[in-house]
C-alpha positions in Angstrom: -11.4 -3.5 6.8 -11.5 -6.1 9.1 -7.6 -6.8 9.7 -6.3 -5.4 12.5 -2.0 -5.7 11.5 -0.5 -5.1 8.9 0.7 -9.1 8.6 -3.1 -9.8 8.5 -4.1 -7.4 5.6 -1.0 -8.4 3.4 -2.1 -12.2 3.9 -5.2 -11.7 3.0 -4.4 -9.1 -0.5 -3.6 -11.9 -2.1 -7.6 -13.8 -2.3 -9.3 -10.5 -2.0 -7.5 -9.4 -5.4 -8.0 -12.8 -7.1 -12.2 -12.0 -6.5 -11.2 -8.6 -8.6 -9.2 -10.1 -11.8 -11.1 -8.1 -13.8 -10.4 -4.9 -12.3 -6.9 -5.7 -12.7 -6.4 -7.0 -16.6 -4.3 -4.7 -18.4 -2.5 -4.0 -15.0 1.9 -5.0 -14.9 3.4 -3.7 -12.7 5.1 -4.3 -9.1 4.4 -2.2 -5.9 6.8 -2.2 -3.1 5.4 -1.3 0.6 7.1 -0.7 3.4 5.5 -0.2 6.4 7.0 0.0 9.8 9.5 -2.3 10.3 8.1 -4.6 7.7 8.3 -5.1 3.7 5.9 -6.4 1.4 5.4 -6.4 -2.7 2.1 -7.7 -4.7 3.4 -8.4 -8.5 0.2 -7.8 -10.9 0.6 -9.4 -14.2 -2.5 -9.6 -16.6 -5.5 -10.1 -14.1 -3.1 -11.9 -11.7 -1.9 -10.9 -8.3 1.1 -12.4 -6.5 1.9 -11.3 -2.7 5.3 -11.7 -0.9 7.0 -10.7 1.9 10.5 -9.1 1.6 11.8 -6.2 -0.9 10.9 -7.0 -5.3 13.8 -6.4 -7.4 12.5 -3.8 -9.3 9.5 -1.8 -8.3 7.0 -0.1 -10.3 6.2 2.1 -7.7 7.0 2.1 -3.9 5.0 3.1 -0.8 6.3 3.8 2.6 4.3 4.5 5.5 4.1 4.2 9.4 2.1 1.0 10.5 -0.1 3.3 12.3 -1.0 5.2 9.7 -1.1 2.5 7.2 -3.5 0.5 9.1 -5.8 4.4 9.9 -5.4 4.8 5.8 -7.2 1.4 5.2 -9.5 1.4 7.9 -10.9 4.8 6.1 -9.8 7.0 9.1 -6.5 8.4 6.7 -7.6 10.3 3.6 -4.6 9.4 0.8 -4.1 12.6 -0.7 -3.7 14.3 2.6 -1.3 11.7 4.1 0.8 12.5 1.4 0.8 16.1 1.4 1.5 16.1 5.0 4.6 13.4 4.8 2.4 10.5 6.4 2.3 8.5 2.9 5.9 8.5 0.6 5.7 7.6 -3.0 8.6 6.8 -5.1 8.5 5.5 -9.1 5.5 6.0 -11.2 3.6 8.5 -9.5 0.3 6.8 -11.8 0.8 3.5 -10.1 0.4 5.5 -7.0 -3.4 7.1 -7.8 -4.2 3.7 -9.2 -3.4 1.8 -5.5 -6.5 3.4 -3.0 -8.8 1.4 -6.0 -6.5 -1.7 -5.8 -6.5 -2.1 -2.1 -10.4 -1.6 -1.6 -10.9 -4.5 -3.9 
């Protein structure tokens, strides 16, 4: 993962997931991440992916992480499933959604 910040990876979702439609048709639903001191959502609807900054209205599913950690889980040096069993990595909502996100991300 070549980003470096959060900022730059959440910038750049929104391309790298428009080179996936395919892998997300079928997929609607809205994940809410907050990281750090900062808040982002991607809205998928049908094969299309929409990034903004700030809090969604109603989220599918919700993520909350340090930036540090964040940026180790992307980068490959955070395994998922551990961060969240040791408190690194919060989920709240559809639990599904969750699983579904490590596949979404590496797009």
């Amino acid at each position: 993962m070549a980003e470096t910040t959060v900022t730059g990876f959440f910038e750049s979702l929104q391309e790298k997931l428009a080179r996936n439609a395919a892998k997300l048709a079928g997929l609607n639903c809205v994940y809410q991440f907050r990281v750090g001191n900062g808040s982002y959502n991607v809205t998928f609807t049908d094969g299309n992916a929409v990034v903004a900054k700030g809090e969604a209205s109603a989220p599918s599913c919700t993520v909350t992480m340090a930036e540090d950690d964040f940026l180790s889980l992307l980068s490959g040096k955070l395994n998922g499933q551990m961060a969240f069993m040791t408190g690194k990595l919060k989920v709240a909502g559809d639990f599904g959604l969750a699983l579904k996100l490590e596949s979404l991300l590496k797009s």
